[in-house]
mmCIF file of the C-alpha atoms, coordinates in Angstrom:
data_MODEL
# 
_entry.id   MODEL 
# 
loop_
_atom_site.group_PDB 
_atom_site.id 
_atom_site.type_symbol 
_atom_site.label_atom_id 
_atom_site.label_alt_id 
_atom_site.label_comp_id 
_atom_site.label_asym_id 
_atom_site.label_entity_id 
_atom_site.label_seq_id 
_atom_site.pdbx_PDB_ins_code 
_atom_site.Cartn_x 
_atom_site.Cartn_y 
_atom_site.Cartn_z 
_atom_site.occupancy 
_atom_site.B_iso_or_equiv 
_atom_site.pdbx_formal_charge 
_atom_site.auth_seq_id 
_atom_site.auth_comp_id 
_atom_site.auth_asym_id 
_atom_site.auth_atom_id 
_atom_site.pdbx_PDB_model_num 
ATOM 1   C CA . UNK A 1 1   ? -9.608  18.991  7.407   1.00 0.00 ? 1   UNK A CA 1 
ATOM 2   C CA . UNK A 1 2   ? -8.487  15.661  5.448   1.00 0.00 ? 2   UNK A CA 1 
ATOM 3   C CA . UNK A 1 3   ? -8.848  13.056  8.074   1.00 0.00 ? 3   UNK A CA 1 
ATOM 4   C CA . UNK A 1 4   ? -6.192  10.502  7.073   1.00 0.00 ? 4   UNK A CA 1 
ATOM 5   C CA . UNK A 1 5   ? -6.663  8.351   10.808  1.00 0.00 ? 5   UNK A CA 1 
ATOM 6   C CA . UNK A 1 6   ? -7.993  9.101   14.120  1.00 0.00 ? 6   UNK A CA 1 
ATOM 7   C CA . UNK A 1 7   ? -4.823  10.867  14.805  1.00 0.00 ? 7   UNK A CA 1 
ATOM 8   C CA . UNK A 1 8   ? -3.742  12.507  11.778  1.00 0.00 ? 8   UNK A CA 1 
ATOM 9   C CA . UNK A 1 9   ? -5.384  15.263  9.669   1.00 0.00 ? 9   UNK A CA 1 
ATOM 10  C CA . UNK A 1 10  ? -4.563  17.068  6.037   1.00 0.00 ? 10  UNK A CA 1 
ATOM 11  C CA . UNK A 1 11  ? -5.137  20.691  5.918   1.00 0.00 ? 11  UNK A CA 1 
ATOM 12  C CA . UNK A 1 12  ? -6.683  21.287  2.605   1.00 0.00 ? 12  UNK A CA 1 
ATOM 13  C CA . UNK A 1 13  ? -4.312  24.533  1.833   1.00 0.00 ? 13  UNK A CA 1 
ATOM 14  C CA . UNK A 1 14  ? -1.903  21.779  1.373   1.00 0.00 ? 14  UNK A CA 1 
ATOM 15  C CA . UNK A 1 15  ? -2.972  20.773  -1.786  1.00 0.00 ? 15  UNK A CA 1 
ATOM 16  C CA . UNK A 1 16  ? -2.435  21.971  -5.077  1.00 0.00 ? 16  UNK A CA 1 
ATOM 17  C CA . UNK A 1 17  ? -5.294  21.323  -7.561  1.00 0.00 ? 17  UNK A CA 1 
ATOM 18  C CA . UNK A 1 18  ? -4.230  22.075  -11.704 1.00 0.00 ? 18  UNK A CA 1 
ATOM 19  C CA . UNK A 1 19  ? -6.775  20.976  -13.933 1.00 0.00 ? 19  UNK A CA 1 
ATOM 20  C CA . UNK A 1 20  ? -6.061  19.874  -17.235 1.00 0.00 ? 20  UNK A CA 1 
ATOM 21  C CA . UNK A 1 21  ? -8.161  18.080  -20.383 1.00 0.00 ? 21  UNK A CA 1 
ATOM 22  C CA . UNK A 1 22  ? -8.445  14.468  -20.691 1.00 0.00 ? 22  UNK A CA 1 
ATOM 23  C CA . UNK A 1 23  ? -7.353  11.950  -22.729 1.00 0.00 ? 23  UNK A CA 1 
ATOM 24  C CA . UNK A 1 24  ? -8.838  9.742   -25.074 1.00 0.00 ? 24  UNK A CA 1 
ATOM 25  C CA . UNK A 1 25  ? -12.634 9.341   -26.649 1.00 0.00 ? 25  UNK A CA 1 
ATOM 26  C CA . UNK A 1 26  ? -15.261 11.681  -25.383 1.00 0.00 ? 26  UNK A CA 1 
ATOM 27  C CA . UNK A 1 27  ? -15.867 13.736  -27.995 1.00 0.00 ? 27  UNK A CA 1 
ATOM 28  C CA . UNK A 1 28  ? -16.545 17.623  -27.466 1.00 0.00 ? 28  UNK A CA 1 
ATOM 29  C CA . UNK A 1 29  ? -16.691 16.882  -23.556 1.00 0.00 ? 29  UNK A CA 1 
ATOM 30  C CA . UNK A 1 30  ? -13.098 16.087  -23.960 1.00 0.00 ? 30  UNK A CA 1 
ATOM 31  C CA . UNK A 1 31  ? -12.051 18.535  -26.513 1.00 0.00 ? 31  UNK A CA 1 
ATOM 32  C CA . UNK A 1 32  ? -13.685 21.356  -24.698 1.00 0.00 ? 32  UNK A CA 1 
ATOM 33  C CA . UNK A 1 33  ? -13.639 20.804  -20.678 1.00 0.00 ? 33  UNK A CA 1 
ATOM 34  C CA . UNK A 1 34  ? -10.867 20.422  -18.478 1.00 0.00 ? 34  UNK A CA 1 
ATOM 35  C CA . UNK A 1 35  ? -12.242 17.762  -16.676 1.00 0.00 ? 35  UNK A CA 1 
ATOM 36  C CA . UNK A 1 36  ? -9.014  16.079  -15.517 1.00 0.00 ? 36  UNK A CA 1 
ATOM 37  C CA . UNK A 1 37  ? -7.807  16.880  -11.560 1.00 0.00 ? 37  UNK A CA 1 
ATOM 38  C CA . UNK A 1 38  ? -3.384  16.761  -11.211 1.00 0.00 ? 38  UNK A CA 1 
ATOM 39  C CA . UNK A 1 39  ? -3.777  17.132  -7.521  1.00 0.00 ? 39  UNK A CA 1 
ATOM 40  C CA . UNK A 1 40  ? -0.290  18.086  -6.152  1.00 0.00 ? 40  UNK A CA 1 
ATOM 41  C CA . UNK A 1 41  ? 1.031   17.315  -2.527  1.00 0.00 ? 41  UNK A CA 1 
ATOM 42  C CA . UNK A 1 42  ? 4.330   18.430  -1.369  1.00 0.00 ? 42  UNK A CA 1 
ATOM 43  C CA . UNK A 1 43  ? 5.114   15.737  1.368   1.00 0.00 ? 43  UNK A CA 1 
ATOM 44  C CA . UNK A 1 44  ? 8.266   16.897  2.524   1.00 0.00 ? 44  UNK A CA 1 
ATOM 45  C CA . UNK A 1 45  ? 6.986   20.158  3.689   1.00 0.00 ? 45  UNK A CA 1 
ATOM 46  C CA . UNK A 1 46  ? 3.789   18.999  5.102   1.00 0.00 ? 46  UNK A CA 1 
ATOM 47  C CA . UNK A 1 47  ? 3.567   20.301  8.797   1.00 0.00 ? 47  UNK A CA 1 
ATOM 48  C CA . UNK A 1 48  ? 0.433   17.667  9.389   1.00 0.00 ? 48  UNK A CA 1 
ATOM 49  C CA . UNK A 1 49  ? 2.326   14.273  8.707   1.00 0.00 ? 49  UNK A CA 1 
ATOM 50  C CA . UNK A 1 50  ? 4.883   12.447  11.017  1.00 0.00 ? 50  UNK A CA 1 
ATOM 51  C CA . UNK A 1 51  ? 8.342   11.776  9.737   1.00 0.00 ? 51  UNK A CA 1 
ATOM 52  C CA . UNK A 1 52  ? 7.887   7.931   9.852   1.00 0.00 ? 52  UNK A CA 1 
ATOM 53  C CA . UNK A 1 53  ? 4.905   8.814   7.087   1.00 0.00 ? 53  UNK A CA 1 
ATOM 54  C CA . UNK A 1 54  ? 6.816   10.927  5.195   1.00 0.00 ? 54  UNK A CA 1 
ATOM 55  C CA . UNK A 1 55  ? 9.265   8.429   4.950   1.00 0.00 ? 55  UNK A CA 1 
ATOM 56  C CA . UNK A 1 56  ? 6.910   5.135   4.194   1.00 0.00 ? 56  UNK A CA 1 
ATOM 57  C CA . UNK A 1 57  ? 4.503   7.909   1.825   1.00 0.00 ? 57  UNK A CA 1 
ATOM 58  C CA . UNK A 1 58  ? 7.681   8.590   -0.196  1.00 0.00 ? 58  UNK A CA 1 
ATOM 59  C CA . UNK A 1 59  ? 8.564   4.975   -0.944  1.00 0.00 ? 59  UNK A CA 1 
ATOM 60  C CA . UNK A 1 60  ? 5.007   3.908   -1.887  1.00 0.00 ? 60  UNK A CA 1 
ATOM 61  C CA . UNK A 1 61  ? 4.216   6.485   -3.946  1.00 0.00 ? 61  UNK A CA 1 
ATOM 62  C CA . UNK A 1 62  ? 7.081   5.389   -6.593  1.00 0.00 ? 62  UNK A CA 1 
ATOM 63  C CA . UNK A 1 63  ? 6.771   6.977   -9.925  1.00 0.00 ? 63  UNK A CA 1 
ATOM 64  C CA . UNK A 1 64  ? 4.414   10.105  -8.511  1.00 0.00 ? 64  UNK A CA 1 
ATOM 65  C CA . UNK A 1 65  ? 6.854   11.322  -6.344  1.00 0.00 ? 65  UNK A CA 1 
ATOM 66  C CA . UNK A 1 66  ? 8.952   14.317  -8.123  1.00 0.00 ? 66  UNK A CA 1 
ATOM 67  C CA . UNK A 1 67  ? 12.695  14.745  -7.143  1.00 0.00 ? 67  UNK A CA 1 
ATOM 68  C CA . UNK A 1 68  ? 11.721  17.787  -5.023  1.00 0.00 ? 68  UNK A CA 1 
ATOM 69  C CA . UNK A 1 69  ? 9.157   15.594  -3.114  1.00 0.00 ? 69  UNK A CA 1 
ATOM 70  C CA . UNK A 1 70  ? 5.963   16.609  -4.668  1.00 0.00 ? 70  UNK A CA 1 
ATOM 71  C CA . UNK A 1 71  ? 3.225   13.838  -4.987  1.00 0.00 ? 71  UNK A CA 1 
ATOM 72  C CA . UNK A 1 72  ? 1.513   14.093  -8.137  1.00 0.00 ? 72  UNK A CA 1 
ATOM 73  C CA . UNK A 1 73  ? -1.946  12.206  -8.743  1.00 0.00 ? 73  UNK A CA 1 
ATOM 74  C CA . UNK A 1 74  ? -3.595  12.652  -12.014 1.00 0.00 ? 74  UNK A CA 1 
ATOM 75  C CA . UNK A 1 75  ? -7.487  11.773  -11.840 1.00 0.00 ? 75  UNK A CA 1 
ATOM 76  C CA . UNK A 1 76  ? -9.356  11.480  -15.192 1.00 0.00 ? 76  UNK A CA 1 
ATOM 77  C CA . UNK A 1 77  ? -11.412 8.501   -14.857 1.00 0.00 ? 77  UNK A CA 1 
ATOM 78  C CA . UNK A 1 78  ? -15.280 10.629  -14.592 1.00 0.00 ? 78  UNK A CA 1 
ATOM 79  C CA . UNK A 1 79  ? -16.803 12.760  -16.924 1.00 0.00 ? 79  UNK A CA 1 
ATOM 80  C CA . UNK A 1 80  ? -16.788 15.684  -14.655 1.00 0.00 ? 80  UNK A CA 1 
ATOM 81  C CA . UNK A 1 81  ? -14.503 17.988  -12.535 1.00 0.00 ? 81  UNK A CA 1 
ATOM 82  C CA . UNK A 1 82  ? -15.767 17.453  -8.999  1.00 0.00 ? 82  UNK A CA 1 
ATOM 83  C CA . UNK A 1 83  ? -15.665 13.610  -9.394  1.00 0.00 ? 83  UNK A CA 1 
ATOM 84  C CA . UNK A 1 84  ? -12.314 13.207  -10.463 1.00 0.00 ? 84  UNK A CA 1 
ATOM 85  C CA . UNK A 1 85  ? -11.294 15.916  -7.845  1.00 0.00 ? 85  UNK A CA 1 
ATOM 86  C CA . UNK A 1 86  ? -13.277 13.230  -4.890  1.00 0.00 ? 86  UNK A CA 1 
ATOM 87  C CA . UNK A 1 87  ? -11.251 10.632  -7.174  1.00 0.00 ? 87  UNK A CA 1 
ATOM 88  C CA . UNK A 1 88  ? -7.671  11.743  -6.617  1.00 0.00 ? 88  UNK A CA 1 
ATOM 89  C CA . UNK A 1 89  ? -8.373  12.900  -2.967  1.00 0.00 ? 89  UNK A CA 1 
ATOM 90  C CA . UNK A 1 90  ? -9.480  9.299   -2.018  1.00 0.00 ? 90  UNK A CA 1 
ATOM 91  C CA . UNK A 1 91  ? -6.383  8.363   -4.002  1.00 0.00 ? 91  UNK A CA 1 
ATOM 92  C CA . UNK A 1 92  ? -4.340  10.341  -2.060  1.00 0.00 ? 92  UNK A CA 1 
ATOM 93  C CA . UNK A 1 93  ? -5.780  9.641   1.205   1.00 0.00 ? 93  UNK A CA 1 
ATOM 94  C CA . UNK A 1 94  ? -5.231  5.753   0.860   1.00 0.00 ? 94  UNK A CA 1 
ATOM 95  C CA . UNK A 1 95  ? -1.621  6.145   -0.124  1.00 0.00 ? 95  UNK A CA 1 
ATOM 96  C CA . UNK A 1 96  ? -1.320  8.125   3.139   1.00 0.00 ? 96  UNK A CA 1 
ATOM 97  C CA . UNK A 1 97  ? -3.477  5.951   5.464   1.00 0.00 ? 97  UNK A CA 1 
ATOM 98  C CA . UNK A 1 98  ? -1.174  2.518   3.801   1.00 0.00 ? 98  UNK A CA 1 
ATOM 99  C CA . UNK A 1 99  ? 2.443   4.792   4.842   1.00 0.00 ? 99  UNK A CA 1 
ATOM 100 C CA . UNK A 1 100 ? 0.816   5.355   8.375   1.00 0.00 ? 100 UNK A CA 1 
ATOM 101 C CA . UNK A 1 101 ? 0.495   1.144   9.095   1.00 0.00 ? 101 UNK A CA 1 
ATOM 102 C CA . UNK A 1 102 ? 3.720   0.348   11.065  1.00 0.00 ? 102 UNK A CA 1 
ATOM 103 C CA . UNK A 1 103 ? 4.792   -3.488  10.808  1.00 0.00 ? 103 UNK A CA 1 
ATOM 104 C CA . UNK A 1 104 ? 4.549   -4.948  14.058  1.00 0.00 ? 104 UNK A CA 1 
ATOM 105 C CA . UNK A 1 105 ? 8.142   -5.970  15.736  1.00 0.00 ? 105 UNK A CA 1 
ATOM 106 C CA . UNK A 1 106 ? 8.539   -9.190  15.460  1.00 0.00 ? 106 UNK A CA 1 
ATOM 107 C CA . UNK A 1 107 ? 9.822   -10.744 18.261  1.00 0.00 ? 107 UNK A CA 1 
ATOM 108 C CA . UNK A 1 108 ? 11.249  -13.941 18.324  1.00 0.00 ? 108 UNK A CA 1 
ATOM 109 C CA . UNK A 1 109 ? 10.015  -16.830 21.050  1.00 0.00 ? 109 UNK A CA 1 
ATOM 110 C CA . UNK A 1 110 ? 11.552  -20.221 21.646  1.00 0.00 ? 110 UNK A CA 1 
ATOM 111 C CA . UNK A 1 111 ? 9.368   -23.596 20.796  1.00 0.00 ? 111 UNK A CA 1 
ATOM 112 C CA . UNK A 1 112 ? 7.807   -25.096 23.818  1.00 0.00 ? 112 UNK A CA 1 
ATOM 113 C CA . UNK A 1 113 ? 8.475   -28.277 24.867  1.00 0.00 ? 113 UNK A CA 1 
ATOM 114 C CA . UNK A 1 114 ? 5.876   -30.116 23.812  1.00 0.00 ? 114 UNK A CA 1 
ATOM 115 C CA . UNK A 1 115 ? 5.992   -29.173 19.985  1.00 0.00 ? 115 UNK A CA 1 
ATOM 116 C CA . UNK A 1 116 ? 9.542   -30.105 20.724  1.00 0.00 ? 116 UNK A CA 1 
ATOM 117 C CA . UNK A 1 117 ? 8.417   -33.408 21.638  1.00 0.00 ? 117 UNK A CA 1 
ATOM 118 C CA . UNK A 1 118 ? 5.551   -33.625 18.719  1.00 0.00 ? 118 UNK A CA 1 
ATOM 119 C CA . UNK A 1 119 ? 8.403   -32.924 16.234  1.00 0.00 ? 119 UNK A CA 1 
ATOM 120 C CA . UNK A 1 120 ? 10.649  -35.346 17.418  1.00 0.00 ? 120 UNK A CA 1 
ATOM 121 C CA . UNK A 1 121 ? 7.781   -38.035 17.510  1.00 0.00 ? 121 UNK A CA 1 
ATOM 122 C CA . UNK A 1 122 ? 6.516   -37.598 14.064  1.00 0.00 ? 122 UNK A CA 1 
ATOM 123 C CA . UNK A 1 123 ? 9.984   -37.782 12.620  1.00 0.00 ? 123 UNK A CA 1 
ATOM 124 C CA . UNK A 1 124 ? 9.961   -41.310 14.712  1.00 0.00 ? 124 UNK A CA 1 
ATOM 125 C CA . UNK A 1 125 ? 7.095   -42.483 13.069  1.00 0.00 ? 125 UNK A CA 1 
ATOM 126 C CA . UNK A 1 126 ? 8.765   -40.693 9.213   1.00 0.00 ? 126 UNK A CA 1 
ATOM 127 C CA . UNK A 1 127 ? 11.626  -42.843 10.147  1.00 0.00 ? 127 UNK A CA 1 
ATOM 128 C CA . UNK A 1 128 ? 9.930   -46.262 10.693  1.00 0.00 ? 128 UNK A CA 1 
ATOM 129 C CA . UNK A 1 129 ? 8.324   -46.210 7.646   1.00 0.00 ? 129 UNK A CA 1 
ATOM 130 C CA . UNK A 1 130 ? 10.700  -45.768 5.531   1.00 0.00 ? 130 UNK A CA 1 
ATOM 131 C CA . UNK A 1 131 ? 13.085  -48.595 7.065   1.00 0.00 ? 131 UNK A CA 1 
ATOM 132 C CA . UNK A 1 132 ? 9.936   -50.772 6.627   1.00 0.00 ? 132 UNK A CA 1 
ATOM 133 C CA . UNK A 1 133 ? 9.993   -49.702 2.700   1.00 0.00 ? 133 UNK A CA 1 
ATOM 134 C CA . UNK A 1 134 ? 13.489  -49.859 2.417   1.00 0.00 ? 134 UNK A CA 1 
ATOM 135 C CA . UNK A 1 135 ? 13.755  -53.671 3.524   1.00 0.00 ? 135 UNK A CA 1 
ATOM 136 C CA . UNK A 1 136 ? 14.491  -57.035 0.924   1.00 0.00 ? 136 UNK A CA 1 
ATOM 137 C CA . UNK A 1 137 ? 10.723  -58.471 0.149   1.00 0.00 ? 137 UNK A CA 1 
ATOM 138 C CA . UNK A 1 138 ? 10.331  -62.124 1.528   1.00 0.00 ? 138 UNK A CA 1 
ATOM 139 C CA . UNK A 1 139 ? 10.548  -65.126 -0.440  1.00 0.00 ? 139 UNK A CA 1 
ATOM 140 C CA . UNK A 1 140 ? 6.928   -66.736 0.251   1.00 0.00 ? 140 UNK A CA 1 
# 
């Protein structure tokens, strides 16, 4: 099992792994060896996530989210297979573990009287000065 948080767990069946070749310089290595990992996730049939995850997952996940709600990670930054495969797991699992953070309710409170009263004072004081800048200079 994926842990994702203390309460939430990935079964591994859940993910596809396709592995494809890499892009760019390398050589032979490149030419040769599928080293690249397209890890896909189908997160609108995953029995181990809450809907508020599924949800929040879908939203952040932007451009690697399919129209049939497949995540799809593409991992091609090592040289070999197994890293890029740890690569677009950890990817994965940080895209989940952001969609499981709920924002806390705000709830709104009522200023107390004091900073009431501090407020009210310092705008006094703002006041003052200004009538003291804004008066004729004296003749002396």
């Amino acid at each position: 099992m994926i842990k994702i948080t203390d309460h939430i767990e990935l079964d591994p069946a859940e993910l596809n792994e396709q592995f494809i070749r890499s892009s760019g310089p390398g050589g032979q290595n490149v030419n040769k060896v599928s080293t690249a990992v397209q890890l896909h996730f189908d997160i609108r049939r995953s029995p181990s996530l809450p809907q508020y995850v599924r949800d929040r997952a879908e939203q952040l996940a932007g451009q690697r989210l399919s129209k049939s709600g497949v995540i799809v990670i593409t991992a091609n930054r090592h040289r070999t297979q197994e890293m890029n495969r740890s690569d677009a797991t950890a990817r994965l699992v940080a895209l989940l573990k952001d969609a499981c953070y709920r924002k806390p309710i705000r709830r709104p409170t009522k200023p107390t009287l004091g900073s009431k009263r501090r407020r009210m004072d310092s705008k006094t004081k703002r006041g003052a000065v200004k009538k003291l800048r804004s008066g004729k200079p004296s003749l002396d």
